[in-house]
N, CA, C and O of each residue as an XYZ file, in Angstrom:
680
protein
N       0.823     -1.189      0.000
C       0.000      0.000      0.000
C       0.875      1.263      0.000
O       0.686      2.243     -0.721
N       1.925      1.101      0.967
C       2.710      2.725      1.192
C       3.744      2.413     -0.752
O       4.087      3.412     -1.383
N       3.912      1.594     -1.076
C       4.544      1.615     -2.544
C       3.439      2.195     -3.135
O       3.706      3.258     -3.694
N       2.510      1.914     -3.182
C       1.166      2.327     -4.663
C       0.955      3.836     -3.463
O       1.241      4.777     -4.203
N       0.765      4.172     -2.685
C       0.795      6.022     -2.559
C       2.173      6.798     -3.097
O       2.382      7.943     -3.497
N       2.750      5.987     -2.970
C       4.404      6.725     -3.477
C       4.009      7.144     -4.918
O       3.633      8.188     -5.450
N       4.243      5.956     -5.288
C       4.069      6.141     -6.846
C       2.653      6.900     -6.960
O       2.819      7.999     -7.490
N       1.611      6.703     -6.698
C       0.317      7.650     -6.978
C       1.057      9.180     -6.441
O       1.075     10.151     -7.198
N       1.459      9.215     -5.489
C       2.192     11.006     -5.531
C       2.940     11.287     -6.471
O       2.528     12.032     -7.360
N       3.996     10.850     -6.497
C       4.614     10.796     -8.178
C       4.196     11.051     -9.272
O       4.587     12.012     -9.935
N       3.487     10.377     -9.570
C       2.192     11.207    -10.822
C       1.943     12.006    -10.714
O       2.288     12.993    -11.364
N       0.991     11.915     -9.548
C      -0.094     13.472     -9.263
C       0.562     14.708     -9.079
O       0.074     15.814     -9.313
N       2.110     14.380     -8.489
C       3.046     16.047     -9.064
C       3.550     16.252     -9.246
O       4.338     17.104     -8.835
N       3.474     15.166    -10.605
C       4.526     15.474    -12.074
C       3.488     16.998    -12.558
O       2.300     17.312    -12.490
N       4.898     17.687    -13.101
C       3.720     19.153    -13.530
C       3.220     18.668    -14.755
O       3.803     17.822    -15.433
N       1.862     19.337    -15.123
C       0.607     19.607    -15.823
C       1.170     19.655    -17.138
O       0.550     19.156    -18.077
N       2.449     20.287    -17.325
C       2.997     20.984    -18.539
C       3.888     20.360    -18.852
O       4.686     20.988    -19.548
N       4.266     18.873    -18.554
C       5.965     18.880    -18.454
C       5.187     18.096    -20.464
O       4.127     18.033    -21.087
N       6.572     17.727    -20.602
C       6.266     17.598    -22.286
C       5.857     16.506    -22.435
O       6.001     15.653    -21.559
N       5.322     16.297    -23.439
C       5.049     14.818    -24.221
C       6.600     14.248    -24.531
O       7.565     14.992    -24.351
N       6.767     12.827    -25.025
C       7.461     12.557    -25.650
C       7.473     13.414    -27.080
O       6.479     13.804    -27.692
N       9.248     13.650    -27.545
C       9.584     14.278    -28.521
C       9.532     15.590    -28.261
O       9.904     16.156    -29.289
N       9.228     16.499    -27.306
C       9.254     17.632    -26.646
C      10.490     18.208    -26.155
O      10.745     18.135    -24.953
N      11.560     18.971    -27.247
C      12.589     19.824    -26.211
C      12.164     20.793    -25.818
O      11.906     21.797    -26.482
N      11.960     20.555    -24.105
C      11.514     21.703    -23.415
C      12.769     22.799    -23.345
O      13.860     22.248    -23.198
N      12.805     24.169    -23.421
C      13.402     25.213    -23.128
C      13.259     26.162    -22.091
O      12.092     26.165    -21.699
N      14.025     27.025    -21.445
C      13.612     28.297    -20.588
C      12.995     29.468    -22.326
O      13.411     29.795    -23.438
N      12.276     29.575    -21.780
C      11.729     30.480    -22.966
C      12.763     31.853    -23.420
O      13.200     32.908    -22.958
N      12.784     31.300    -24.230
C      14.480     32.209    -25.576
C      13.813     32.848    -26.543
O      12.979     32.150    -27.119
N      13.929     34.072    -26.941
C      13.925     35.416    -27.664
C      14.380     34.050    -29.468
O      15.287     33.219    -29.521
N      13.340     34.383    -30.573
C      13.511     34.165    -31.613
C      14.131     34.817    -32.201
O      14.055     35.988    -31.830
N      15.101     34.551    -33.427
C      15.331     35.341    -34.598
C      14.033     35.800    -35.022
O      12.988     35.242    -34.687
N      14.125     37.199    -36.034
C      13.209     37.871    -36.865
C      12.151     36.240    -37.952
O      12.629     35.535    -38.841
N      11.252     36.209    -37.581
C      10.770     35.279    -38.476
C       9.579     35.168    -39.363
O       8.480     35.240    -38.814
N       9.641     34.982    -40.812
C       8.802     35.610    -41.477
C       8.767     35.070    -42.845
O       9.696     34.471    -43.388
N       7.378     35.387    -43.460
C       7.060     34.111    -44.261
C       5.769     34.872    -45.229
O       5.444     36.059    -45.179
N       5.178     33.806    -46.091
C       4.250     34.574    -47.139
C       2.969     33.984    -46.806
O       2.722     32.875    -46.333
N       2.163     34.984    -47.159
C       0.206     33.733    -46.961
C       0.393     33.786    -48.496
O       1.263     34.208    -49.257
N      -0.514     33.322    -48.587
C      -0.985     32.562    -49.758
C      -1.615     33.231    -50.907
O      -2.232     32.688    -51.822
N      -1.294     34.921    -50.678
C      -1.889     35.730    -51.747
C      -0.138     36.778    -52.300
O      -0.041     37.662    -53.151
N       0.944     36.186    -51.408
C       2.164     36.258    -51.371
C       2.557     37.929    -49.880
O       3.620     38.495    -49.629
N       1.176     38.143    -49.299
C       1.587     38.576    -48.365
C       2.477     38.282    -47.207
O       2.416     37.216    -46.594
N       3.689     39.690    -46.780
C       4.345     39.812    -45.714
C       3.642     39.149    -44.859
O       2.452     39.457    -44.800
N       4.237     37.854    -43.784
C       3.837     37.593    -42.152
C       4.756     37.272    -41.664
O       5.666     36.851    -42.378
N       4.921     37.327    -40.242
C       5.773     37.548    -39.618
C       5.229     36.975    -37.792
O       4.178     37.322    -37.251
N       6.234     36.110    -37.213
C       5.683     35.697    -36.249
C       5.136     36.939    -34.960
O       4.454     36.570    -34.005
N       5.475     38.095    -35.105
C       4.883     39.008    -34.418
C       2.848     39.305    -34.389
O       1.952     39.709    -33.648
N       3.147     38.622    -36.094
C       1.657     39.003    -35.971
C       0.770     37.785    -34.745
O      -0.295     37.794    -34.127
N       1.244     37.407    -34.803
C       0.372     36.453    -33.902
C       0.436     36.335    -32.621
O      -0.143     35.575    -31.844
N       1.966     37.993    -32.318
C       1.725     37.912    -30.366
C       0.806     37.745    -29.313
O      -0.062     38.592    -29.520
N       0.550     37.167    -28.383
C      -0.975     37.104    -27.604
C      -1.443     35.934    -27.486
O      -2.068     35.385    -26.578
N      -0.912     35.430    -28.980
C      -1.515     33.680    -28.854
C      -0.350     32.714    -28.563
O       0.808     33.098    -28.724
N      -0.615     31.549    -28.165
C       0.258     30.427    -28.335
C       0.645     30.169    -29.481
O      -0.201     30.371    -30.352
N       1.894     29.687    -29.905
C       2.230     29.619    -31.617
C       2.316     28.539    -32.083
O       3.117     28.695    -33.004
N       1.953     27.284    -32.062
C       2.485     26.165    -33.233
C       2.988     25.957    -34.288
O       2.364     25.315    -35.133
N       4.798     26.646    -34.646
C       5.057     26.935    -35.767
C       5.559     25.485    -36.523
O       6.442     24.711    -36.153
N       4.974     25.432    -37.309
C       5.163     24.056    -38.345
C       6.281     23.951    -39.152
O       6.713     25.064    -38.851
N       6.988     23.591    -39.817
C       8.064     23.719    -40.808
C       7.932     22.241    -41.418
O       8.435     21.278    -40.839
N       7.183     22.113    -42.695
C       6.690     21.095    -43.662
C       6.778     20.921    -45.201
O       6.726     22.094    -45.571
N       6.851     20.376    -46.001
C       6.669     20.288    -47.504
C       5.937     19.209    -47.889
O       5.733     18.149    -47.297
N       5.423     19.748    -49.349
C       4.689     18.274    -49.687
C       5.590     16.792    -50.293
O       5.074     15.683    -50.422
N       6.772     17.079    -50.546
C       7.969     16.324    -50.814
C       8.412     15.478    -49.587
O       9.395     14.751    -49.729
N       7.668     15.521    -48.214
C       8.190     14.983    -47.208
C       7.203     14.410    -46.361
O       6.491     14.899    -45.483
N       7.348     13.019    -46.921
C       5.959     12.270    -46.438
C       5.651     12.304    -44.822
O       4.498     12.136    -44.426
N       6.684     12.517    -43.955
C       5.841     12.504    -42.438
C       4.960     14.039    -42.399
O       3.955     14.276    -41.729
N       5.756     15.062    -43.432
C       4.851     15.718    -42.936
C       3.568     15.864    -43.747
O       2.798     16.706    -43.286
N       3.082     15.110    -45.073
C       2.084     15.080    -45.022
C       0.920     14.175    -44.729
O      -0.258     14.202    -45.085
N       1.845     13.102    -43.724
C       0.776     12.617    -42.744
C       0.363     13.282    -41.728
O      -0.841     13.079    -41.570
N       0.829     14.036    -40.903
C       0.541     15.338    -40.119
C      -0.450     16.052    -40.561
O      -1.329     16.019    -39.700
N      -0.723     16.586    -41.317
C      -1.533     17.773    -41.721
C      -2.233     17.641    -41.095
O      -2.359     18.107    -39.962
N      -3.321     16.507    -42.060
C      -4.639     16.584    -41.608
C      -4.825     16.563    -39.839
O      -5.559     17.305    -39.185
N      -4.190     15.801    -39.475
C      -3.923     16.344    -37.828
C      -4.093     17.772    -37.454
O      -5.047     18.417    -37.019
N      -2.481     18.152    -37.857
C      -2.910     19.613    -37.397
C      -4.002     20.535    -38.133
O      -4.255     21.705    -37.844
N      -4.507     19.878    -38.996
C      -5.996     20.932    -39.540
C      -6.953     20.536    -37.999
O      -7.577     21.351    -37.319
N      -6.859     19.499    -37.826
C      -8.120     19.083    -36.829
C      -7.560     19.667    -35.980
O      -8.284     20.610    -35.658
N      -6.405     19.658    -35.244
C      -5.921     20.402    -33.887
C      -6.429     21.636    -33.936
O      -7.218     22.027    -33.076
N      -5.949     22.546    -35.160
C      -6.650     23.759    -35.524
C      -7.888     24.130    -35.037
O      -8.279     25.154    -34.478
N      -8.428     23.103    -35.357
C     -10.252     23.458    -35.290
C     -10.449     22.969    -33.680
O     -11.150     23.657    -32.938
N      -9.916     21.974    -33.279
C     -10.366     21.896    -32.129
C      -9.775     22.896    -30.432
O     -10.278     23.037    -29.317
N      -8.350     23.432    -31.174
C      -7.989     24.648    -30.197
C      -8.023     26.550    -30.785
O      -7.483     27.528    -30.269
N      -8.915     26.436    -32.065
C      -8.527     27.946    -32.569
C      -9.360     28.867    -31.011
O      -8.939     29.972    -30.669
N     -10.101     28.424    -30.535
C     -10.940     28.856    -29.458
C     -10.566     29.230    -28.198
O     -11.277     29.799    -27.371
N      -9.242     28.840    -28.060
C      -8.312     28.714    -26.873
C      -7.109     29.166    -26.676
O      -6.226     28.471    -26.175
N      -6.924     30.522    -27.093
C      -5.565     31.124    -27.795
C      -4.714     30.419    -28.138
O      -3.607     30.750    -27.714
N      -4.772     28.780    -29.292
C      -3.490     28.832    -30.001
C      -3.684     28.568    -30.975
O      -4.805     28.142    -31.253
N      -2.519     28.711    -32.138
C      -3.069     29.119    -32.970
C      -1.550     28.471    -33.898
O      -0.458     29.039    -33.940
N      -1.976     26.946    -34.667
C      -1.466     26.187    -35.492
C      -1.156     26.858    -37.288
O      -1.812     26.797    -38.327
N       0.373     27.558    -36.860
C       0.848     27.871    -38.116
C       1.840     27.033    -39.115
O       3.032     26.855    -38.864
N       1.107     26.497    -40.401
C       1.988     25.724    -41.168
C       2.951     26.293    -42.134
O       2.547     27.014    -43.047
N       4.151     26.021    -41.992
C       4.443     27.338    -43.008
C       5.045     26.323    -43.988
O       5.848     25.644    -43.349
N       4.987     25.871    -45.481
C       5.472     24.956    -46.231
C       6.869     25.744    -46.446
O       7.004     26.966    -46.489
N       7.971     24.667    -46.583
C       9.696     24.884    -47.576
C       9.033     24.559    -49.194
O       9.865     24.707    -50.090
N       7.663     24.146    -49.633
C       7.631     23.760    -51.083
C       8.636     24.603    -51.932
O       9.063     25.594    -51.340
N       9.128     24.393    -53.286
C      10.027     25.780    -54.400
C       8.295     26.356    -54.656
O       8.154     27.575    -54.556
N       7.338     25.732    -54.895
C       5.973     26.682    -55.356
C       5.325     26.856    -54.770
O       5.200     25.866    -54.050
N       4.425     27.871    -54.415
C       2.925     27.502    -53.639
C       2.090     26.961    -54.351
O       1.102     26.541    -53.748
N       2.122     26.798    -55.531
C       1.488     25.943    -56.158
C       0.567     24.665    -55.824
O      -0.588     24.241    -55.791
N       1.930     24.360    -55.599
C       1.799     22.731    -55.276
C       1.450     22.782    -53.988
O       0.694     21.844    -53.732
N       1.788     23.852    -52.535
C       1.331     23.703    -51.840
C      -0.377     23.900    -51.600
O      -0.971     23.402    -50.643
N      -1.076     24.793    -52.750
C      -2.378     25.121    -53.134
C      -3.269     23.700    -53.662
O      -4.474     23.484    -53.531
N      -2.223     22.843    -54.293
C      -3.105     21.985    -54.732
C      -2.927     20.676    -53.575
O      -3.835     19.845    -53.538
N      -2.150     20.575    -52.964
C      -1.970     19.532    -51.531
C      -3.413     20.113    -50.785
O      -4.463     19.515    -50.548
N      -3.063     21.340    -50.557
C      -4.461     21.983    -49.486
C      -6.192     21.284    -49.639
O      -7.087     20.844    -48.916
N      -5.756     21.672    -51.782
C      -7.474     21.436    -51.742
C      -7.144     20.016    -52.065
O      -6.194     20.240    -51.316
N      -7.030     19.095    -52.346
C      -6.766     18.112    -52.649
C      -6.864     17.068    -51.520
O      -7.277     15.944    -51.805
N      -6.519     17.362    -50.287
C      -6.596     16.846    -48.816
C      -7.663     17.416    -48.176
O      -7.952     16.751    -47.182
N      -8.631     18.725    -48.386
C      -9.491     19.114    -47.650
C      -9.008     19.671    -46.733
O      -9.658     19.430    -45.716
N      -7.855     20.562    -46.490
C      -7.133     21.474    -45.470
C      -8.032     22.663    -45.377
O      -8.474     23.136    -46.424
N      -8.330     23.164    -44.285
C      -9.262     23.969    -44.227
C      -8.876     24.913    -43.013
O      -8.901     26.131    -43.188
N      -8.566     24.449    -41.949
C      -8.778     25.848    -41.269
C      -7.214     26.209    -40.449
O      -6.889     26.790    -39.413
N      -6.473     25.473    -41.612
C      -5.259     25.971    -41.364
C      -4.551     27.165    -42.736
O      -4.578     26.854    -43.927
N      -4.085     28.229    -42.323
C      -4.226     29.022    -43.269
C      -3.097     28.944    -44.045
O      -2.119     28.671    -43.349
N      -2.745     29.123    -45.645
C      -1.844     28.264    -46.096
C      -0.774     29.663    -45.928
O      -1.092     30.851    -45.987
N       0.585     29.057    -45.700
C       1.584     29.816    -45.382
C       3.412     29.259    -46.010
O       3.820     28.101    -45.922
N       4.010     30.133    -46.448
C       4.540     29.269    -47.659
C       6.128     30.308    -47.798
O       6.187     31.369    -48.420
N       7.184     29.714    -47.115
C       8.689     30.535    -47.074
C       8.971     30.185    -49.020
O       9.067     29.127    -49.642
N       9.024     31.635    -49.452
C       9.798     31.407    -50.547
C      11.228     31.232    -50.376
O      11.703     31.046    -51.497
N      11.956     31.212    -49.660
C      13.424     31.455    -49.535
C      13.895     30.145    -48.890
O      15.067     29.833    -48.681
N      12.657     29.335    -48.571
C      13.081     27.973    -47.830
C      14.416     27.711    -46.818
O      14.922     26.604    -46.638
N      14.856     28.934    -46.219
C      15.849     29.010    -45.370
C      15.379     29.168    -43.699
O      16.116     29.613    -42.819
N      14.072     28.724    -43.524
C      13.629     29.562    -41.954
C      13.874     28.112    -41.235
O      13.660     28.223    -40.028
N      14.267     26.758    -41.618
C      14.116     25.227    -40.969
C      15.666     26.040    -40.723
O      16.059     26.551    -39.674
N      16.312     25.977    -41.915
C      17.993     26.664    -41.079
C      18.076     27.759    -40.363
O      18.834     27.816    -39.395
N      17.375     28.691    -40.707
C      17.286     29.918    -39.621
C      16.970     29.218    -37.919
O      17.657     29.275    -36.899
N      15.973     28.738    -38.125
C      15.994     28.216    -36.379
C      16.417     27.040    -35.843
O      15.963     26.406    -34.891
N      17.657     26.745    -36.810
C      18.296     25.518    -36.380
C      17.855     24.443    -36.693
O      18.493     23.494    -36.237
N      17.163     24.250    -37.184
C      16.325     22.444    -37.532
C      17.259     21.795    -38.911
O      17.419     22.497    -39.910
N      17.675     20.783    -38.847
C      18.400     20.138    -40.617
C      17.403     19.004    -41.185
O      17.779     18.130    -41.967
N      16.102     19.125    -40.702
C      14.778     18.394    -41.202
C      13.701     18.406    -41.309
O      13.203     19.405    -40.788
N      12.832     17.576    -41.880
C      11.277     18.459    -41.917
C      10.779     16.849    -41.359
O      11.498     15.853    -41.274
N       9.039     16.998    -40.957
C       8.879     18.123    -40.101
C       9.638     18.781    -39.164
O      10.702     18.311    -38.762
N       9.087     20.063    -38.694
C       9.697     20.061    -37.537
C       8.990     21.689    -37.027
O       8.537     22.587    -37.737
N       9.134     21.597    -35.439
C       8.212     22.255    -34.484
C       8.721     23.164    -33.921
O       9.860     22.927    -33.518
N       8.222     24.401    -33.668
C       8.627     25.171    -32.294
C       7.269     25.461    -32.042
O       6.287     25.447    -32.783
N       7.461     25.813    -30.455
C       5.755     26.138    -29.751
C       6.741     27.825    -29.132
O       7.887     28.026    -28.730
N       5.506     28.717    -29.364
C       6.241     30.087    -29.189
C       4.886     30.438    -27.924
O       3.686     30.384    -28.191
N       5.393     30.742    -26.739
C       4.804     31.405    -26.293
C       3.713     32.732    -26.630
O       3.898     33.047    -27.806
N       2.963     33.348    -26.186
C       2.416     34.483    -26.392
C       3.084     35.535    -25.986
O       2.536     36.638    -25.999
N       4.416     35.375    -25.543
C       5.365     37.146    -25.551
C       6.486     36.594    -26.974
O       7.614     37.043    -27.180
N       5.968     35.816    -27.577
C       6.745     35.119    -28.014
C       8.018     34.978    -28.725
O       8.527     35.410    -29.759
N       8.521     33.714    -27.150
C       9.579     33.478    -27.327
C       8.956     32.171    -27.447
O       7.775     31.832    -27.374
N      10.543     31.200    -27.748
C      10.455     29.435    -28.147
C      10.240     29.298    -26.544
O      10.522     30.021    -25.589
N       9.678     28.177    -26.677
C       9.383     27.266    -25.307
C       9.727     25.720    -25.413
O       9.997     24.955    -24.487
N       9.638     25.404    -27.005
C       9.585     23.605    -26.817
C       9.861     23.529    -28.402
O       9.565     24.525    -29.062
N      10.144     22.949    -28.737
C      10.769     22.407    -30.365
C      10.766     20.951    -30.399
O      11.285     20.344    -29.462
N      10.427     20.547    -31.026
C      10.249     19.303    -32.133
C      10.783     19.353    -33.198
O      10.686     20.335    -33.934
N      11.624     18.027    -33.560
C      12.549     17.550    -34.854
C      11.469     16.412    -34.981
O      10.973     15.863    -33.997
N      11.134     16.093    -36.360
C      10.396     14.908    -36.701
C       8.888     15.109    -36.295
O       8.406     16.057    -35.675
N       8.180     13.850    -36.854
C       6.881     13.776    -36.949
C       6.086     13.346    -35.530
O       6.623     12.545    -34.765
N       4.856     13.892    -35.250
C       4.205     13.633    -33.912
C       2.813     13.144    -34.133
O       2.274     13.361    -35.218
N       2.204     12.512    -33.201
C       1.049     12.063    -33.347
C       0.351     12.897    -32.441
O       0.173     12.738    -31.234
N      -0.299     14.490    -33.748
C      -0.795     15.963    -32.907
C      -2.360     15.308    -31.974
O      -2.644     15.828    -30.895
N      -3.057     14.403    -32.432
C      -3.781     14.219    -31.895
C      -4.146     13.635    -30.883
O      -5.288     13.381    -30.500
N      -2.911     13.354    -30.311
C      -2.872     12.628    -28.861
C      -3.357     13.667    -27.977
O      -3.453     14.862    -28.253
N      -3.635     13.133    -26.954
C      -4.827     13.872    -25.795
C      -3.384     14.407    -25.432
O      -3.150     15.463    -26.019
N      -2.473     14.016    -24.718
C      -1.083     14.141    -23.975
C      -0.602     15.883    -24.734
O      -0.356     16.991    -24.257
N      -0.665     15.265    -26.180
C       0.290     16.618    -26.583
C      -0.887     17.935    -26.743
O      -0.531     19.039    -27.157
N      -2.277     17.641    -26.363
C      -3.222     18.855    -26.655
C      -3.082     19.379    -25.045
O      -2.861     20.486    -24.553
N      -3.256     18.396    -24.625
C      -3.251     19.071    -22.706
C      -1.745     19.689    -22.598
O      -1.760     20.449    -21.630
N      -0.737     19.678    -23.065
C       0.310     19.988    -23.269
C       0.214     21.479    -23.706
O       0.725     22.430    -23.113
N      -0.457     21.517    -24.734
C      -0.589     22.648    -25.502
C      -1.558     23.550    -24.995
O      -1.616     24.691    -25.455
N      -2.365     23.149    -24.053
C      -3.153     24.084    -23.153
C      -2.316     24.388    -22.248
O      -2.215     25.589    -21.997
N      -1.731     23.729    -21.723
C      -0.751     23.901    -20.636
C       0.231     24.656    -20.455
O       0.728     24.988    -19.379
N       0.750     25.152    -22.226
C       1.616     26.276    -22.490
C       0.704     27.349    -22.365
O       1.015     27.910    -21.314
N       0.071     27.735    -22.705
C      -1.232     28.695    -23.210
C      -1.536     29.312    -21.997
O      -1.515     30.540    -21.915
N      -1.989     28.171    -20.468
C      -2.620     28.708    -19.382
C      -0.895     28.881    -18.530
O      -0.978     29.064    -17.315
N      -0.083     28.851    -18.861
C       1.220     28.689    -18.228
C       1.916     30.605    -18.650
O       2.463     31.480    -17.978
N       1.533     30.492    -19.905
C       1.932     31.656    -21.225
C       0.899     33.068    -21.461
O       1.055     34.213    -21.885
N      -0.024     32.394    -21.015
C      -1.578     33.089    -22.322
C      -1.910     34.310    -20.480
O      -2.545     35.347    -20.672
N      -1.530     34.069    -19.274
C      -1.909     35.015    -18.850
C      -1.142     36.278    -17.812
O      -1.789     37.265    -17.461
């Protein structure tokens, strides 16, 4: 009995936030300038989205884990746009083209299409692969980064992602 309370404390205060697997947690660090095109070839820039939690994506359609992901993070999308965070995909494609016809072609919907012509921002923040993740706080700085593909729809990594948000968001 005093073994199974040990371990039941153990759990119960492990923190709320600590990461999922595949989660490098960070002390929250100041980004390089970072910035990218929507899909009508407008300026964006991770500033625009201060206030919210950030899910910055770094994907192509040339790179099959990440387009098993998507449709994930379209659904993550929809199921946290309500909750200050806010799942940005930004494709390395050479066209948006092709990233236009992946979108409709898969039924991507409420992720808004976002597309580095210069395909240098995976090297700008250090990553040498796709997919790959940073979670930006709402003063935002990095908090947690991901190399490689995740399974977004696990309960673990959404309570995670609230967990930055109510940790971040007030």
């Amino acid at each position: 009995m005093k073994a199974f309370l040990f371990i039941a404390a153990l759990v119960f205060s492990f923190p709320a936030w600590a990461a999922p697997e595949g989660f490098e947690i960070s002390p929250p660090q100041a980004l390089p300038e970072i910035s990218f095109q929507d899909e009508n070839g407008g300026a964006v820039s991770l500033g625009d989205f201060k206030g919210k939690t950030v899910v910055l994506n770094l994907w192509a359609t040339w790179c099959a884990p990440c387009v098993t992901e998507m449709p994930d993070l379209n659904t993550l999308q929809e199921r946290l746009k309500d909750k200050g965070i806010e799942i940005v995909t930004v494709s390395m494609d050479r066209s948006i083209e092709k990233v236009q016809g992946f979108y409709k072609k898969t039924g991507i919907d409420a992720l808004p299409l976002y597309w580095d012509s210069t395909r240098s921002l995976g090297f700008d923040l250090g990553f040498n692969g796709l997919p790959a993740t940073i979670i930006v706080s709402t003063e935002g700085q990095e908090v947690a980064r991901v190399s490689g593909p995740l399974a977004w729809l696990d309960q673990e990594i959404e309570a995670f992602m609230l967990a930055v948000e109510n940790a971040h968001g007030q």
